[in-house]
C-alpha positions in Angstrom: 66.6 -50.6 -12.8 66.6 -46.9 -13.0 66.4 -45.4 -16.6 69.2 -43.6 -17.6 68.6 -40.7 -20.0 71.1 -38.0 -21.6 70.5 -34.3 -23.2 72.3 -32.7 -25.1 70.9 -29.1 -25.1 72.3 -25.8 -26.9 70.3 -22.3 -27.7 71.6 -19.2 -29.6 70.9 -15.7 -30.1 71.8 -13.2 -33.5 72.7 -10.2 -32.1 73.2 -11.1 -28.3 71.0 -9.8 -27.4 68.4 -10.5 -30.8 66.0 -13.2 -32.0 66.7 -16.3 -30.0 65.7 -19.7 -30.1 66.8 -23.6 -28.4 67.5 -27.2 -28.7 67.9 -29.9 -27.2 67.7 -34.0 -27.6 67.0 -36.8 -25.3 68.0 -40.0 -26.0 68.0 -43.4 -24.3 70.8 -46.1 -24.9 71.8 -44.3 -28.4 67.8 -44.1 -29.4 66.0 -40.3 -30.1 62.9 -40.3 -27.4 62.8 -36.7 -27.9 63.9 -33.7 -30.4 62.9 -29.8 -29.1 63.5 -26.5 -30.3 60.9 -23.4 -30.7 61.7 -19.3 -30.6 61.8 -17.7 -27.6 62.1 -13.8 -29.0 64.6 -11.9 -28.0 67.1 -13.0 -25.6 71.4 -13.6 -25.2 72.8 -16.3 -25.9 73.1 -17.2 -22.4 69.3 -17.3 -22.1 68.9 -19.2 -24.8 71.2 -21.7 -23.8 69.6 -22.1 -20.2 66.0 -23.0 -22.0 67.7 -25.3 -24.1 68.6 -27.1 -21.0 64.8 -26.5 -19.3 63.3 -27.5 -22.3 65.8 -31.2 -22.3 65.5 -31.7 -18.6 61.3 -30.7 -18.8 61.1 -33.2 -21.6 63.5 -36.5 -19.6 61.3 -35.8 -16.7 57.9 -36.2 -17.9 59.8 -39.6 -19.6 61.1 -40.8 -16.3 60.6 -38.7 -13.0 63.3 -40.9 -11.7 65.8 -41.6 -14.1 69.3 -40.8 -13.9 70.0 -38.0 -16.6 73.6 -36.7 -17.9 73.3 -33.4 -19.2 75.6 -32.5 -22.1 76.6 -29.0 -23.5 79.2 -26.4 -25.4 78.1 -23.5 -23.0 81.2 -23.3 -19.9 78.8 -20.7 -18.5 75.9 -23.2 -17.8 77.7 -26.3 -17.0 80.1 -24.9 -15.0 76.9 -22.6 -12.7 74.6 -25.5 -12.7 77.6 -27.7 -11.3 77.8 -25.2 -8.8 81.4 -25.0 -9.5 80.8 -21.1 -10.6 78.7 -18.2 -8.6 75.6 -16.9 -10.8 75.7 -13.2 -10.5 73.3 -12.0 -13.1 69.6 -12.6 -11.7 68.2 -13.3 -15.0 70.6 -16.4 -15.1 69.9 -17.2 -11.3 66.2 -17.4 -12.2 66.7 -19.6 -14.7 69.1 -21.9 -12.8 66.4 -22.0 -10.5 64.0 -23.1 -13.1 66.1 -26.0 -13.9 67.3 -27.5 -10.4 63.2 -27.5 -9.6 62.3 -29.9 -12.9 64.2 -33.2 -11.6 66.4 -34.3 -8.3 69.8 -32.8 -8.8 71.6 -35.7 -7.3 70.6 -37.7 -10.3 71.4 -35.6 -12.9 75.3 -34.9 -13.6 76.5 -32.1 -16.3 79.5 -32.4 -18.7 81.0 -29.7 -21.0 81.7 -30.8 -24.6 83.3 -29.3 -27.6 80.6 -27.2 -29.7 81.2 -29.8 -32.8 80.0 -32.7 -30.7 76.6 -30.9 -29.8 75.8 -30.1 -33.3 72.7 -32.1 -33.2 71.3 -29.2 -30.4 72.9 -27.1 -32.5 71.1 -27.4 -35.8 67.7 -27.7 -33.8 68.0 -24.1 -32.2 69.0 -23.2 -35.8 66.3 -24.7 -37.3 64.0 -22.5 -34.6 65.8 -19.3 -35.7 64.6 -19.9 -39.5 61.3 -20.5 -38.3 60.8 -24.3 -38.5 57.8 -25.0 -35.9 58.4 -28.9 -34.1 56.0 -30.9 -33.3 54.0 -30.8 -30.3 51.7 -34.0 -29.2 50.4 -34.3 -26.1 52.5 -35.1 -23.2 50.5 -37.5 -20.5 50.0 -36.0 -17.6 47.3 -37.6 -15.8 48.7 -40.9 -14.9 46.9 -41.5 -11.8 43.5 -41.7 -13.4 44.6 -45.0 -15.1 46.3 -46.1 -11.9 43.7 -45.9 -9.7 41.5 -48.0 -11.8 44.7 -50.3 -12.6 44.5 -53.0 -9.2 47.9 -51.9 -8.6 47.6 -51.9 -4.5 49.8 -48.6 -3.5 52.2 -48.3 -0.4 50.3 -46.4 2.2 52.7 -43.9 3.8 50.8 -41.7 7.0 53.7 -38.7 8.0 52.7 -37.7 11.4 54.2 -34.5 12.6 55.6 -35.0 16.3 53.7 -33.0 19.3 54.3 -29.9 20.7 57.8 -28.8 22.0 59.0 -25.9 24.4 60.0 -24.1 21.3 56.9 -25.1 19.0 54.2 -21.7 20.2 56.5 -19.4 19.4 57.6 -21.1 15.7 61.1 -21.4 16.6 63.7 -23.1 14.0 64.3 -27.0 15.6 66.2 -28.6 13.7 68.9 -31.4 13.5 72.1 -30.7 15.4 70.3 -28.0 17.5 69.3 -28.6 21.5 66.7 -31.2 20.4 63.9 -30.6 23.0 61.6 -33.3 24.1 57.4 -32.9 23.9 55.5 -31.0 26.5 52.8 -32.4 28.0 50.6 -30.6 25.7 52.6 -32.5 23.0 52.1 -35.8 24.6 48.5 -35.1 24.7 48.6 -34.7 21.4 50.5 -37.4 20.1 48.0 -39.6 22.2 45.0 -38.1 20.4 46.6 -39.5 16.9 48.0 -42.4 18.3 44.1 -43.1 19.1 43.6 -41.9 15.3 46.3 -44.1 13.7 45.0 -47.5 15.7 41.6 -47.2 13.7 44.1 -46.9 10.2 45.4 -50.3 10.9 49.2 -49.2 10.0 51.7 -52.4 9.4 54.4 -50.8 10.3 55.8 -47.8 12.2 59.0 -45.5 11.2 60.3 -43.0 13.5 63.2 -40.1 13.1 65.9 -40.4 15.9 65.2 -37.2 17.4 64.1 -36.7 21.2 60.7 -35.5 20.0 59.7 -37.6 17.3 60.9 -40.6 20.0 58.3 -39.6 22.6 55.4 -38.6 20.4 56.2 -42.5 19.2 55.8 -43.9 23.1 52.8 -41.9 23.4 51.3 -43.9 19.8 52.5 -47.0 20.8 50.0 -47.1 23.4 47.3 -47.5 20.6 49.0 -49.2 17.3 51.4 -52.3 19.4 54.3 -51.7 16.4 57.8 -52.1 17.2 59.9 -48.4 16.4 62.0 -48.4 13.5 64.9 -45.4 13.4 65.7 -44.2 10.1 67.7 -40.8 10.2 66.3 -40.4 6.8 63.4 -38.6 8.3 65.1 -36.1 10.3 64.7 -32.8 10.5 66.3 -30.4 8.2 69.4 -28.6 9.8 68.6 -24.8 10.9 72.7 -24.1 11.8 73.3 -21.0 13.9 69.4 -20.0 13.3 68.4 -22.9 15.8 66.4 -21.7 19.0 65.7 -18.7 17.3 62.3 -17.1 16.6 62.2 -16.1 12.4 61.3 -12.5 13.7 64.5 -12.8 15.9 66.1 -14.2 12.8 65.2 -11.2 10.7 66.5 -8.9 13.0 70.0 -10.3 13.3 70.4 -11.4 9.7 68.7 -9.7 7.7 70.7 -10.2 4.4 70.2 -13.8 5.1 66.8 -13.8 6.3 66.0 -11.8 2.9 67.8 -14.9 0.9 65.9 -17.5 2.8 62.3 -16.3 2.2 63.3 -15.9 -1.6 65.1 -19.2 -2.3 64.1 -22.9 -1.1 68.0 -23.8 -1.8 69.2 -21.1 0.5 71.2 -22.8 3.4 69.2 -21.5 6.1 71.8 -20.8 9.4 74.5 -22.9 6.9 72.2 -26.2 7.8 70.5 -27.9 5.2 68.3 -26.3 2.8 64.6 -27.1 2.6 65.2 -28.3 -1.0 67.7 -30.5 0.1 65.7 -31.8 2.5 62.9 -32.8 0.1 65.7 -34.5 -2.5 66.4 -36.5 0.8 62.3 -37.1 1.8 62.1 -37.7 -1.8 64.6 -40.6 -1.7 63.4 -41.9 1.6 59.7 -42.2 0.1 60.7 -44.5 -3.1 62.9 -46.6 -0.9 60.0 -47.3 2.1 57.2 -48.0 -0.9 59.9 -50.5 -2.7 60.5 -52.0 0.6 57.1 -52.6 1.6 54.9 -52.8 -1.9 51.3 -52.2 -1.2 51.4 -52.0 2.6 50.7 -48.8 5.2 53.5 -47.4 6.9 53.4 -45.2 9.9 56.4 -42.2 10.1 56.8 -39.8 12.5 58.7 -36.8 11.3 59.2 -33.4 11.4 57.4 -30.0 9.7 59.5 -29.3 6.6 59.9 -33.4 6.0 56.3 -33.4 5.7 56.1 -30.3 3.6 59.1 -31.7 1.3 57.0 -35.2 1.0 53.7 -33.1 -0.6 55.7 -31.4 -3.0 57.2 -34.5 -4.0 53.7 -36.0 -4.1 52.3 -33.1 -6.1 55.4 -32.8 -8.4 55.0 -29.2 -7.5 57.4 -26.0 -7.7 59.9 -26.6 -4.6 59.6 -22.8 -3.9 55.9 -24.3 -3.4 57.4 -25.2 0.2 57.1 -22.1 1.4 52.8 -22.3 1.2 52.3 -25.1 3.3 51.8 -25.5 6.8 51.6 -28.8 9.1 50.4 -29.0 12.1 51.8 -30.5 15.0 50.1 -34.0 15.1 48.5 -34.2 12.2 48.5 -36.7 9.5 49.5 -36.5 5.7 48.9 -39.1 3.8 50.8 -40.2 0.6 50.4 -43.6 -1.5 53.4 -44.7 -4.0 53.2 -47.0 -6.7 55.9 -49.1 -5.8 55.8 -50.8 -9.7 57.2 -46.9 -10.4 57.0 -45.0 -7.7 53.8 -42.6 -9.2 53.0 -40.6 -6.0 49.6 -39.4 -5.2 48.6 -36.8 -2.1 45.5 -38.1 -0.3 45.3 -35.3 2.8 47.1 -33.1 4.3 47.6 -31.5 7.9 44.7 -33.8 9.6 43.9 -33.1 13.0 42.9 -36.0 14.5 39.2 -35.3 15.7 38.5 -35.1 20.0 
């Protein structure tokens, strides 16, 4: 079963702005894993309060990347914004909201407001910061895979193939769910041939395929080569583009600027009110720990979509989800991920292969 972590996190400032410091506290079924606090010079309250919650959510993270975490604090102002139930206006407080949805899947954390005399144990951290107490700081593991890989533990195989060429794929237009879902071109099918050849000599045990027209024919076209039976999961869909679909991003730009200008800056921007690429990782990010659980140790085949792939790496990599926006796939090509199934430690092997002619 998942773990199931909670923080309790608080920060303060003397002088709002002045000398500021956090705290925060993770615990586990009543138990202490993990006391914070440290200085972090002059700030407002506010700030000080948002890296209390960085530093708590940081900290339950590098415990359990997928445990279910419950967030409490005194601050309205940060419950309320990361709860998304108030707007963040000030861009020093969207900045830092952004720092704290990237650290851990927002659909397992939830965030409760307490009074300020039940969060006295965040409390007298950040105030032991402010008088210059120093807390300890041992090492935090970070290289699990070294002793993985040298562990026996036989890892799910996962190979994300990127479906062929479309009528809209030259010119980079947004494809996504809901929009006119074009098939492959010939081009396309010539492609998905070529990795269809590539995937036969990987020996895949079974094959996973999103439900969309494209993805469906670059799977007939591998078929030929690996003799697998289709599974459709909608899991691995496309990410929705809205009113942006069948649009070029210069033609994009042009008409919507503002929200052009919001999507290049901000992986949680709803691009065309579809589904941001964030949310579309979260979603890729579940998908992956549910196919390794289901088949521990074995190689799957999926055929998918650009930004699923590009979602899947910075799962794998545990990397910056604004990271996104650096990575390219290629049409056909192969990314290869392998999961731990015993707890779901992912590890990037390639990315963006072409098969070779």
């Amino acid at each position: 079963m998942a773990r199931v972590l909670h923080i309790t996190a608080d920060g303060g400032s003397r002088g709002n702005p002045g000398p500021a410091a956090y705290g925060a506290v993770v615990t586990e079924d009543g138990k202490i894993l993990k006391e914070l606090f440290a200085p972090i010079g002059v700030a407002s309250n506010n700030v000080a309060e948002y890296s209390g919650l960085i530093a708590g959510l940081k900290a339950a993270h590098e415990i359990d990347p997928e445990a279910t975490i419950h967030v409490k604090m005194d601050s309205k102002l940060v419950i309320e914004q990361m709860s998304g139930r108030w707007q963040i206006k000030h861009p020093d407080m969207r900045d830092l909201a952004k720092q704290a949805r990237e650290i851990h899947p927002m659909s397992l954390i939830t965030f409760t407001w307490i009074p300020r005399d039940q969060n006295s144990h965040a409390d007298r951290l950040a105030n032991k910061a402010l008088d210059g107490e120093v807390a300890e700081t041992p090492y935090i593991q970070k290289n699990f895979l070294h002793s993985r890989l040298i562990s026996g533990e036989v890892p799910t195989t996962i190979y994300l193939i990127r479906h062929g060429e479309t009528p809209l794929t030259p010119e980079r237009r947004f494809s996504g769910a809901g929009g006119s879902n074009p098939p492959l071109t010939e081009k396309g099918r010539e492609q998905a041939r070529a990795v269809g050849a590539e995937l036969a000599k990987r020996n895949p045990q079974h094959l996973i395929v999103s439900p969309m027209q494209r993805t469906r024919d670059t799977a007939e076209e591998v078929q030929k080569f690996v003799k697998l039976e289709a599974v459709i999961d909608e899991d691995w869909t496309e990410a929705s583009f809205g009113t942006w679909d069948g649009l070029t991003p210069h033609e994009v730009e042009e008409k919507f600027p503002e929200e052009f200008a919001a999507w290049v800056a901000d992986a949680w921007y709803e691009q065309g009110g579809g589904e941001s690429y964030a949310a579309t990782t979260e979603r890729v990010s579940s998908a992956m720990r549910r196919v390794a659980a289901q088949y521990p140790g074995e190689t799957i085949a999926i055929i998918t979509h650009n930004v699923v792939v590009k979602g899947a790496a910075m799962v794998a990599l545990q990397a910056p989800i604004d990271s996104i926006f650096h990575v390219d796939v290629a049409p056909c090509s192969i990314t290869t991920i392998k999961v731990w199934p015993s707890d779901g430690l992912t590890a990037l092997t390639s990315l963006s292969e072409r098969p070779v002619s």
